[in-house]
C-alpha positions as YAML, in Angstrom:
chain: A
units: angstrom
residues:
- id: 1
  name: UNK
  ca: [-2.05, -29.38, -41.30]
- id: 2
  name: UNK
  ca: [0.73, -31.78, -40.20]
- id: 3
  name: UNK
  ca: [1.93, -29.29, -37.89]
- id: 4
  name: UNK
  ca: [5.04, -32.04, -36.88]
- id: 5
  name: UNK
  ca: [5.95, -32.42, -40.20]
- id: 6
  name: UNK
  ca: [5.92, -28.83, -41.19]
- id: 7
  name: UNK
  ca: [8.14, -27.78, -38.32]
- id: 8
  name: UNK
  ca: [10.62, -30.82, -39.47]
- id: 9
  name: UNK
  ca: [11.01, -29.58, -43.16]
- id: 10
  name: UNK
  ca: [11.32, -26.14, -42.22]
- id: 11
  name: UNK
  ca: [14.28, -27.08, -39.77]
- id: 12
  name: UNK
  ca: [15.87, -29.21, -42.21]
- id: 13
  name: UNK
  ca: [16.00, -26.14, -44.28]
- id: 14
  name: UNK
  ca: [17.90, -24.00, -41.94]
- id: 15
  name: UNK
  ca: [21.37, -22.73, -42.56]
- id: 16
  name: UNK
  ca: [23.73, -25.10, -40.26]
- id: 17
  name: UNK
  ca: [26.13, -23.62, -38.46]
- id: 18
  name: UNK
  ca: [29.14, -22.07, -40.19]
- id: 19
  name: UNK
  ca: [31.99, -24.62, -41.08]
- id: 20
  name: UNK
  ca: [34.36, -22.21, -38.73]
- id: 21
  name: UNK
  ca: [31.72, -21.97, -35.52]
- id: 22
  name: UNK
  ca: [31.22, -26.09, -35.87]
- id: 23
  name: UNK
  ca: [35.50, -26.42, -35.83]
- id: 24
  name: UNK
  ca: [35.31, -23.94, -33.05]
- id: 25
  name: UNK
  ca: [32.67, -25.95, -30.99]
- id: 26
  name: UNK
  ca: [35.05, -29.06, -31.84]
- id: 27
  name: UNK
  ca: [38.15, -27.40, -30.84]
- id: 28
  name: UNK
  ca: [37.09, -25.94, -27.58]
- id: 29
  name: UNK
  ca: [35.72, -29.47, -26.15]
- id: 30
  name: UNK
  ca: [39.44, -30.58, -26.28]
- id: 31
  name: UNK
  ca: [40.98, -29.64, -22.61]
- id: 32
  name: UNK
  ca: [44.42, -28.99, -24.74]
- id: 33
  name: UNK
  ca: [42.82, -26.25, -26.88]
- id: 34
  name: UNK
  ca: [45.22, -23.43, -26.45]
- id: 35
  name: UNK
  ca: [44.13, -19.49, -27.69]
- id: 36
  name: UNK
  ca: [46.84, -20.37, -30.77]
- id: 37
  name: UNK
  ca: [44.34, -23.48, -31.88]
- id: 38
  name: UNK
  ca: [41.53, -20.95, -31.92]
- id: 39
  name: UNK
  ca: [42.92, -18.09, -33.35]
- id: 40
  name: UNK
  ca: [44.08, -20.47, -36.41]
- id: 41
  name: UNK
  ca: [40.21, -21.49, -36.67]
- id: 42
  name: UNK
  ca: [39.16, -18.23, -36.20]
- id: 43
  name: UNK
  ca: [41.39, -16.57, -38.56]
- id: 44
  name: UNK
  ca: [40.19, -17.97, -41.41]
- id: 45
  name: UNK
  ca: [36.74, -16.14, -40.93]
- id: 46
  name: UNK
  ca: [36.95, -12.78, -41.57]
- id: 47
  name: UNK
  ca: [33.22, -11.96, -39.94]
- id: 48
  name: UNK
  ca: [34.33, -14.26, -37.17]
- id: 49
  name: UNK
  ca: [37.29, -11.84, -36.41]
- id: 50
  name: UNK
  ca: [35.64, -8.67, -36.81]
- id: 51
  name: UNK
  ca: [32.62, -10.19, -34.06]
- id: 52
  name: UNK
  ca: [35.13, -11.08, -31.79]
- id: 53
  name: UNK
  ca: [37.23, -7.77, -32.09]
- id: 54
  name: UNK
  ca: [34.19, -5.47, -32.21]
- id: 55
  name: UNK
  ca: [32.89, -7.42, -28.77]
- id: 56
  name: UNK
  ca: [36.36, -7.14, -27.05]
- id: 57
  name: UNK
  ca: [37.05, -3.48, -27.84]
- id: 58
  name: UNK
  ca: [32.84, -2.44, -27.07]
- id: 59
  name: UNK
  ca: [31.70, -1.31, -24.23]
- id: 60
  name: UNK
  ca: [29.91, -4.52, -23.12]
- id: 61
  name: UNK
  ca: [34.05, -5.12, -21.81]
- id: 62
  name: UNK
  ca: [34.92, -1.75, -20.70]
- id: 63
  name: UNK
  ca: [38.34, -1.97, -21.94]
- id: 64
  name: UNK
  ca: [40.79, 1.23, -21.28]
- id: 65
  name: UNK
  ca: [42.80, 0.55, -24.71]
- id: 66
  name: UNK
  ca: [41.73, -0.77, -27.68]
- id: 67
  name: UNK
  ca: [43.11, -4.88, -28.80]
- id: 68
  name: UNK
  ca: [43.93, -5.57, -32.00]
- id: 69
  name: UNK
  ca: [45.46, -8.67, -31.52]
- id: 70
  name: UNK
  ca: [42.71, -11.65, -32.23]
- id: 71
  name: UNK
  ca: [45.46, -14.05, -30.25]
- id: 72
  name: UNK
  ca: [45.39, -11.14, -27.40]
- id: 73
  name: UNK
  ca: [41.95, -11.04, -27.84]
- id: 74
  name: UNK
  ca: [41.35, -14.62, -27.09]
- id: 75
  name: UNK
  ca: [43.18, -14.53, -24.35]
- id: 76
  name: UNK
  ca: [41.61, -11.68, -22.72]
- id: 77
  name: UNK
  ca: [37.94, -13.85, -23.03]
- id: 78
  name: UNK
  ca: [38.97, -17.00, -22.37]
- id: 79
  name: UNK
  ca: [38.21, -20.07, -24.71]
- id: 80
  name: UNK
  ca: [34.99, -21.01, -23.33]
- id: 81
  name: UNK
  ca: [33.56, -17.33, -23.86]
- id: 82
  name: UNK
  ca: [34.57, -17.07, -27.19]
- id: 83
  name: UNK
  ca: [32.73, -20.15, -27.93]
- id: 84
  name: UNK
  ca: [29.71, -19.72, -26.44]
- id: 85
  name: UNK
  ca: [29.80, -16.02, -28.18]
- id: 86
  name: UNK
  ca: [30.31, -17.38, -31.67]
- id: 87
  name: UNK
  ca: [27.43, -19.69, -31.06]
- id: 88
  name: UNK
  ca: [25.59, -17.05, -29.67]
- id: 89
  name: UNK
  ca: [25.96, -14.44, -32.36]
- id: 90
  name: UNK
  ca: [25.59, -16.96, -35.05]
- id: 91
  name: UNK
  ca: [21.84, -17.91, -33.68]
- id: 92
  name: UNK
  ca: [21.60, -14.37, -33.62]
- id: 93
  name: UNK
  ca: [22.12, -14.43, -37.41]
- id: 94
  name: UNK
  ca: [20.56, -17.32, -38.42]
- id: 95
  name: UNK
  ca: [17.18, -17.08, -36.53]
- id: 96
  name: UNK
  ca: [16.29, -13.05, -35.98]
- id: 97
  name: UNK
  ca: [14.71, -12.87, -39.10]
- id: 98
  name: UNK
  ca: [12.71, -15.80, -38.91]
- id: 99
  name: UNK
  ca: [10.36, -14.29, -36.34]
- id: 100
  name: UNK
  ca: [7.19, -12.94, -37.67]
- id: 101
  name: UNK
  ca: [3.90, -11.66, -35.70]
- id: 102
  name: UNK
  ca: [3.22, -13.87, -32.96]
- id: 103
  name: UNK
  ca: [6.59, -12.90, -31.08]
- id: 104
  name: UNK
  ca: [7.62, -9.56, -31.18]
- id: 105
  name: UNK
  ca: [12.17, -9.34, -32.50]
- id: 106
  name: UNK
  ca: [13.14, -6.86, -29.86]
- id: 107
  name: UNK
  ca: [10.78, -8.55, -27.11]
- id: 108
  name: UNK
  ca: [11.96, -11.88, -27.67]
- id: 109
  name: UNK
  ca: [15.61, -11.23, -27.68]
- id: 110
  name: UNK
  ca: [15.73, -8.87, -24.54]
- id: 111
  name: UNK
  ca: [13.57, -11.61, -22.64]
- id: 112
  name: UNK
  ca: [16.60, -13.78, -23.84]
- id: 113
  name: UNK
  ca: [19.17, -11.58, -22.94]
- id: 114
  name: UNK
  ca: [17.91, -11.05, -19.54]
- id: 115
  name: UNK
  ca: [17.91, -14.83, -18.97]
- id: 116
  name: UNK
  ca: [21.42, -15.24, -20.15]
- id: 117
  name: UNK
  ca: [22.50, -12.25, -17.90]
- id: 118
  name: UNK
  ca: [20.66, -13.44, -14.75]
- id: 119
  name: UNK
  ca: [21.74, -16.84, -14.97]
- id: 120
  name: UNK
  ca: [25.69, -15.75, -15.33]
- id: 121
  name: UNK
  ca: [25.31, -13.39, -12.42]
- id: 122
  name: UNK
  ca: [23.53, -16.55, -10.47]
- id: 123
  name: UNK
  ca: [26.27, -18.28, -10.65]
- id: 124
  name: UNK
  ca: [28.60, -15.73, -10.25]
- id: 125
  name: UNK
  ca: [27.05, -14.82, -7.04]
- id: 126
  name: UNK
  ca: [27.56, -19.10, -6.12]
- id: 127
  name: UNK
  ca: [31.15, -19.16, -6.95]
- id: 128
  name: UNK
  ca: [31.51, -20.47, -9.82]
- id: 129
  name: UNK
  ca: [34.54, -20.76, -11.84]
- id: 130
  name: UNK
  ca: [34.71, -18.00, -13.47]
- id: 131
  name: UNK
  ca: [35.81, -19.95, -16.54]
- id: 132
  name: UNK
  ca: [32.62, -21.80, -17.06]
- id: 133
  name: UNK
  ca: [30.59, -19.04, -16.08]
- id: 134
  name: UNK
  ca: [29.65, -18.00, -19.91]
- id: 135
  name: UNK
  ca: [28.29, -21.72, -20.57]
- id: 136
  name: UNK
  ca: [25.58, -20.28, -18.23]
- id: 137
  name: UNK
  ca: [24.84, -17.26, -20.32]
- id: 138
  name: UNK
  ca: [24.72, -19.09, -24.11]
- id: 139
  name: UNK
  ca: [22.49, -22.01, -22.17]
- id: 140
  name: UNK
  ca: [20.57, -18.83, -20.77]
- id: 141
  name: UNK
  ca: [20.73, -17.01, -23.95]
- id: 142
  name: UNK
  ca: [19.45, -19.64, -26.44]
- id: 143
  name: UNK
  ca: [16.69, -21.17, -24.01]
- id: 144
  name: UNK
  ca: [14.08, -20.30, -25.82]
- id: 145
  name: UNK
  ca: [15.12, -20.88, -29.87]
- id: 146
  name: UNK
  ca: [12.54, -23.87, -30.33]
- id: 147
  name: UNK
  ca: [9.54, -20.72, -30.35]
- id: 148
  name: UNK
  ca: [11.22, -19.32, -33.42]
- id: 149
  name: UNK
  ca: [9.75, -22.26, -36.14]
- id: 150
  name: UNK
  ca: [6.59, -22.38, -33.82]
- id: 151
  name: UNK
  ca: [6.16, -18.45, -34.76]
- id: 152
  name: UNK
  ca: [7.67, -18.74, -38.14]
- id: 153
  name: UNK
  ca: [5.91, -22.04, -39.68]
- id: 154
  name: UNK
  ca: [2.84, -21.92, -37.41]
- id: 155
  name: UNK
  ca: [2.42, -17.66, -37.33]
- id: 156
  name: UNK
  ca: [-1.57, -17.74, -37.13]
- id: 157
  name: UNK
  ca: [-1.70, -20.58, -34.77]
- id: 158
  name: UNK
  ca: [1.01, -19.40, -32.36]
- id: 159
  name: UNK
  ca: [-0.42, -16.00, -32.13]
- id: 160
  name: UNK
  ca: [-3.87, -17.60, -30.91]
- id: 161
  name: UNK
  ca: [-1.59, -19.92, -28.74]
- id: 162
  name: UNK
  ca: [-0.17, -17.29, -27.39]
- id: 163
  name: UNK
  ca: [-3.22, -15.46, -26.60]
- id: 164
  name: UNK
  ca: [-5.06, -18.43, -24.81]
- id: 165
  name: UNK
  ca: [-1.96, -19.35, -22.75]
- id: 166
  name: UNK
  ca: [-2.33, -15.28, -21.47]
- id: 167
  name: UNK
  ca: [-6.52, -15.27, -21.15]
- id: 168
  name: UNK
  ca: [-6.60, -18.86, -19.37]
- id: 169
  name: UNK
  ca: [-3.49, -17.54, -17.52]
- id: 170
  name: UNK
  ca: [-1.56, -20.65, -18.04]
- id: 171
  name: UNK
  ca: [2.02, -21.38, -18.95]
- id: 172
  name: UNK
  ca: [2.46, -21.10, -22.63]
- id: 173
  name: UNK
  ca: [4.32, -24.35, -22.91]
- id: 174
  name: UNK
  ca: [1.40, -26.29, -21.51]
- id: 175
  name: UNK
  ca: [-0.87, -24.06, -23.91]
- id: 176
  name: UNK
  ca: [1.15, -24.96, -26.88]
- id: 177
  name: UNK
  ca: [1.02, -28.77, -26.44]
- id: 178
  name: UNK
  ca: [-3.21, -28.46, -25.95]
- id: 179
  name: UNK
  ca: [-3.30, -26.07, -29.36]
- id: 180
  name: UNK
  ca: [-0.77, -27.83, -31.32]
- id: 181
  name: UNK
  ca: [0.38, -31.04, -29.88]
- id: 182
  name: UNK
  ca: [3.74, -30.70, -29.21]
- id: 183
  name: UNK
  ca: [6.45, -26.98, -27.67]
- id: 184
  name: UNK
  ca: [9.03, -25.14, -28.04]
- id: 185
  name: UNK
  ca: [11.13, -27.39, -25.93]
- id: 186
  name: UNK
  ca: [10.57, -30.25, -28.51]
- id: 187
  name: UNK
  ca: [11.54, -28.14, -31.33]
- id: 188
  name: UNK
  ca: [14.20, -26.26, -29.66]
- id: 189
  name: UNK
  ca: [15.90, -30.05, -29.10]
- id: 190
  name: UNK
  ca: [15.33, -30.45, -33.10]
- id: 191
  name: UNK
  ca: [17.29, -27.28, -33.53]
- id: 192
  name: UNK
  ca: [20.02, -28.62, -30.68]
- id: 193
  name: UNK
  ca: [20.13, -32.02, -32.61]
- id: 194
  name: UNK
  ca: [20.83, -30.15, -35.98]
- id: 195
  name: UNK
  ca: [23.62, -28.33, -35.23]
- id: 196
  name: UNK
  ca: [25.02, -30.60, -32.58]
- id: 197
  name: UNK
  ca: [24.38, -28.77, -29.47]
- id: 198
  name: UNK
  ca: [25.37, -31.57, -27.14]
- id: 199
  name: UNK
  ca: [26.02, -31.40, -23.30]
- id: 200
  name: UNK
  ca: [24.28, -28.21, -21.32]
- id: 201
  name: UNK
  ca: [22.49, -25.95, -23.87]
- id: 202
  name: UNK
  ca: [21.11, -28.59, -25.69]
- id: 203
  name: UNK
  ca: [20.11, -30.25, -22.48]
- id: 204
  name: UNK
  ca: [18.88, -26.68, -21.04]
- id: 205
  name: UNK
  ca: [16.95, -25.79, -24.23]
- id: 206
  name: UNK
  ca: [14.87, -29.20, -24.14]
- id: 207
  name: UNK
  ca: [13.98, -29.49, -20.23]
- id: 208
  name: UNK
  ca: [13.95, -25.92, -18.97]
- id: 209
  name: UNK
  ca: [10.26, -26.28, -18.18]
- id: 210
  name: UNK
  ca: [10.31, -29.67, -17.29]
- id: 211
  name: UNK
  ca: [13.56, -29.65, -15.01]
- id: 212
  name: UNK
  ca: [11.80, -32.68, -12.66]
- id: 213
  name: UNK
  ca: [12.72, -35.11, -15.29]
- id: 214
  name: UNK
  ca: [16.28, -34.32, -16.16]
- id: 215
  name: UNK
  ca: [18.56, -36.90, -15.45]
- id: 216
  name: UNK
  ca: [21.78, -35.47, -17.28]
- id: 217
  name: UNK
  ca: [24.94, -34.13, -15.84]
- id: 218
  name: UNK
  ca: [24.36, -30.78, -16.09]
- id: 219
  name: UNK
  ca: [21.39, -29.89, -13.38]
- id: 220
  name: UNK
  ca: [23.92, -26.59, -11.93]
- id: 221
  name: UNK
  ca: [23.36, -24.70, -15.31]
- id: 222
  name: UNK
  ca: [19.77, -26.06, -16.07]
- id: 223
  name: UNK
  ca: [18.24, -25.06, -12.56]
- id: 224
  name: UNK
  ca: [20.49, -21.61, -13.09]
- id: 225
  name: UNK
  ca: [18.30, -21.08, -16.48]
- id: 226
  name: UNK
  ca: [15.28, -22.10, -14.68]
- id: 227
  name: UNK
  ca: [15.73, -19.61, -12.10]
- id: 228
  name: UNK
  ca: [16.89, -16.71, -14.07]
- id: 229
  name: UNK
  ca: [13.72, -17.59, -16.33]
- id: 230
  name: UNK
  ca: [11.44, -16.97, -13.60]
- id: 231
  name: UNK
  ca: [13.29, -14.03, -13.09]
- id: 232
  name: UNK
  ca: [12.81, -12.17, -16.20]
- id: 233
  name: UNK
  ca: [8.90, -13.02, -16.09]
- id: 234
  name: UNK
  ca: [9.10, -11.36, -12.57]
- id: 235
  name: UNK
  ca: [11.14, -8.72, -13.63]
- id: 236
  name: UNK
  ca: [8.92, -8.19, -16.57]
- id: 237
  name: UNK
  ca: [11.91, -7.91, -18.67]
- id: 238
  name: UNK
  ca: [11.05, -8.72, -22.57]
- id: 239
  name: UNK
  ca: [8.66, -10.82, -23.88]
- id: 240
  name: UNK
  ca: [8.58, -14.22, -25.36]
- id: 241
  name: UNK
  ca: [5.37, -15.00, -25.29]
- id: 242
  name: UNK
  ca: [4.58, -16.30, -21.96]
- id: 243
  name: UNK
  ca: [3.15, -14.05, -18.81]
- id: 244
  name: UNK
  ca: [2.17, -16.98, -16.25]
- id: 245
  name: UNK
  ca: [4.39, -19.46, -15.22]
- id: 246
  name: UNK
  ca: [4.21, -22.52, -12.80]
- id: 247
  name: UNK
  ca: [5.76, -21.84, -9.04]
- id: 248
  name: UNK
  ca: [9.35, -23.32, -9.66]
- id: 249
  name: UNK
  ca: [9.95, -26.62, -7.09]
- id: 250
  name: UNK
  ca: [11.09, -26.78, -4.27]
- id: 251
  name: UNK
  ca: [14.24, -28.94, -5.26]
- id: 252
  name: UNK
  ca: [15.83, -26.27, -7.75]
- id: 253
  name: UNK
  ca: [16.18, -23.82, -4.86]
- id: 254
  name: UNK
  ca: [17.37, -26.44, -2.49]
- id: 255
  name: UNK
  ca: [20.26, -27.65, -5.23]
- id: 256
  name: UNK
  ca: [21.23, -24.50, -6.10]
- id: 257
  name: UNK
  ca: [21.26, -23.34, -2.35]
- id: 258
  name: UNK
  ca: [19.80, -19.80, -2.33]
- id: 259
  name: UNK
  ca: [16.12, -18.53, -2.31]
- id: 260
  name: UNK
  ca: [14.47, -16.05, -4.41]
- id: 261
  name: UNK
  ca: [16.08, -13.41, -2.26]
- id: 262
  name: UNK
  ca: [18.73, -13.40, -4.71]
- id: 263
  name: UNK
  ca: [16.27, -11.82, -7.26]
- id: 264
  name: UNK
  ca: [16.55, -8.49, -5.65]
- id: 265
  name: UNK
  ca: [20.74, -9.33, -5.07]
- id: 266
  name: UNK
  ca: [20.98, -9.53, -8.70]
- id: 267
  name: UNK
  ca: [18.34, -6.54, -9.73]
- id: 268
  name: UNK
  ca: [20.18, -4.25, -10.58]
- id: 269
  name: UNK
  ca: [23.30, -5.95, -12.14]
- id: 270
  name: UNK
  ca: [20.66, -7.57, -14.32]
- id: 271
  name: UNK
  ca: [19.89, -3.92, -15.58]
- id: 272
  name: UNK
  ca: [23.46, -2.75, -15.96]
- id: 273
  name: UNK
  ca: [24.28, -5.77, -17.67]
- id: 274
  name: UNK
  ca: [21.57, -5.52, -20.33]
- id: 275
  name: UNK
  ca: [22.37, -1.90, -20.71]
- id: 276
  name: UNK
  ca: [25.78, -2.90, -21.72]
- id: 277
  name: UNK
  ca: [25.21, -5.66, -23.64]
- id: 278
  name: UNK
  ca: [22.20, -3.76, -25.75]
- id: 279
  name: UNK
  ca: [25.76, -3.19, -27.97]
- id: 280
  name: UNK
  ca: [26.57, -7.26, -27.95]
- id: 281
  name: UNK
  ca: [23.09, -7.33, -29.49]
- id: 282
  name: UNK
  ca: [24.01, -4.49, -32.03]
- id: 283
  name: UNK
  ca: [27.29, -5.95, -33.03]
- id: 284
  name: UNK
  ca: [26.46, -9.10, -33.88]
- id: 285
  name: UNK
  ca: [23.12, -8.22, -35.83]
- id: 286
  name: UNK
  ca: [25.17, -5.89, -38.22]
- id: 287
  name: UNK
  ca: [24.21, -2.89, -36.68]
- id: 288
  name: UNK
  ca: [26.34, 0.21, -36.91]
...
């Protein structure tokens, strides 16, 4: 089997993304974007607006009164979050039910989650602008997308990928190019390329396990994902397949300035956050 070529067709076969959440991606790259550009967008998808007033008014916020305003609503978020949460809810969408055997739906999603949670409160914990702050939970969030064709084309194989990389205790990225020649990295940039994921997901979905040879301009929110990463796996928080992963270098720690003290600073917010944003998950997968 031309397992390349398989994962290729099936990729060219997936739904793009939405003509609404590719104008919103367009939109929100202009600095001049105001929350009147993006409710006009956003308006004219009715799922859209319910996601975005359903997430406002849950209690992933916390709000004291309910908004019914989408403009209000926009504001409240910012423009960046609202992005990165119609991106996020839409991969949500597109890819849940394309996961079969080898990865467990619940697993593989809370192992997500945590990521994108640990990597926001990383940064948060740094300082940083609280504007750009949910760019680290989508890049986070979506990390690991390129192990959904791997599981879906591939189901047999992955599952016995999947089991060596845990027996021979070895990183299952490393496992998966030995079994099958190429990982989820690769195919997770496939998946970036298609729907034009440019600039720090994309860039955090292809090198988050091989962060040494990223030369982009984005390192703060890659080395983030690659710490909140290791994280989860020593949190044992979900599963996406992978149990043993390399020591992470030297360098990440030193850029990022902090040490893996700050697993057991952001310990419990990690749980808090998760518990709140089990709802995020619920909302956007159609779930009363």
């Amino acid at each position: 089997m031309n397992y390349d070529q398989a994962l290729e067709d099936y990729i060219k076969t997936m739904p793009s993304l939405p003509t609404s959440v590719r104008k919103v991606l367009e939109i929100c790259d202009n600095p001049q974007t105001s929350p009147s550009d993006l409710n006009h967008v956003i308006s004219l998808d009715p799922v859209l607006v319910g996601r975005v007033l359903k997430l406002i008014n849950s209690a992933y916020y916390g709000l004291e009164q309910p908004v019914k305003s989408l403009t209000r609503a926009i504001i409240m978020l910012g423009i960046n979050t609202v992005k990165n949460l119609a991106l996020s809810t839409t991969a949500i969408v597109q890819l849940s039910e394309k996961l079969s055997s080898g990865l467990d739906l619940e697993g593989f999603w809370r192992h997500s989650l945590c990521v994108g949670v640990s990597a926001k409160l990383i940064a948060r914990k740094r300082g940083i602008d609280p504007k750009l702050i949910e760019e680290y939970f989508t890049a986070g969030f979506l990390h690991d997308i390129g192990k959904i064709p791997l599981n879906a084309v591939l189901a047999k194989e992955y599952v016995k990928t999947i089991s060596i990389a845990d027996r021979e205790r070895k990183p299952l990225f490393e496992t998966e190019m030995n079994t099958l020649g190429l990982n989820h990295c690769s195919t997770g940039a496939r998946i970036a390329y298609s729907w034009k994921l440019e600039g720090a997901v994309g860039d955090t979905i292809m090198y988050h396990h091989e962060c040494g040879e990223y030369a982009g301009d984005h390192r703060d929110i890659l080395y983030s994902v690659v710490v909140a990463n290791r994280f989860a796996s020593v949190a044992d928080i979900g599963f996406s397949g992978d149990r043993h992963r390399n020591p992470l270098p030297s360098f990440i720690w030193e850029a990022l300035n902090i040490s893996s003290d700050i697993f057991d600073e952001i310990k419990d917010s990690v749980y808090n956050e998760i518990e709140k944003a089990e709802i995020f998950l619920k909302i956007i997968s159609g779930e009363k």
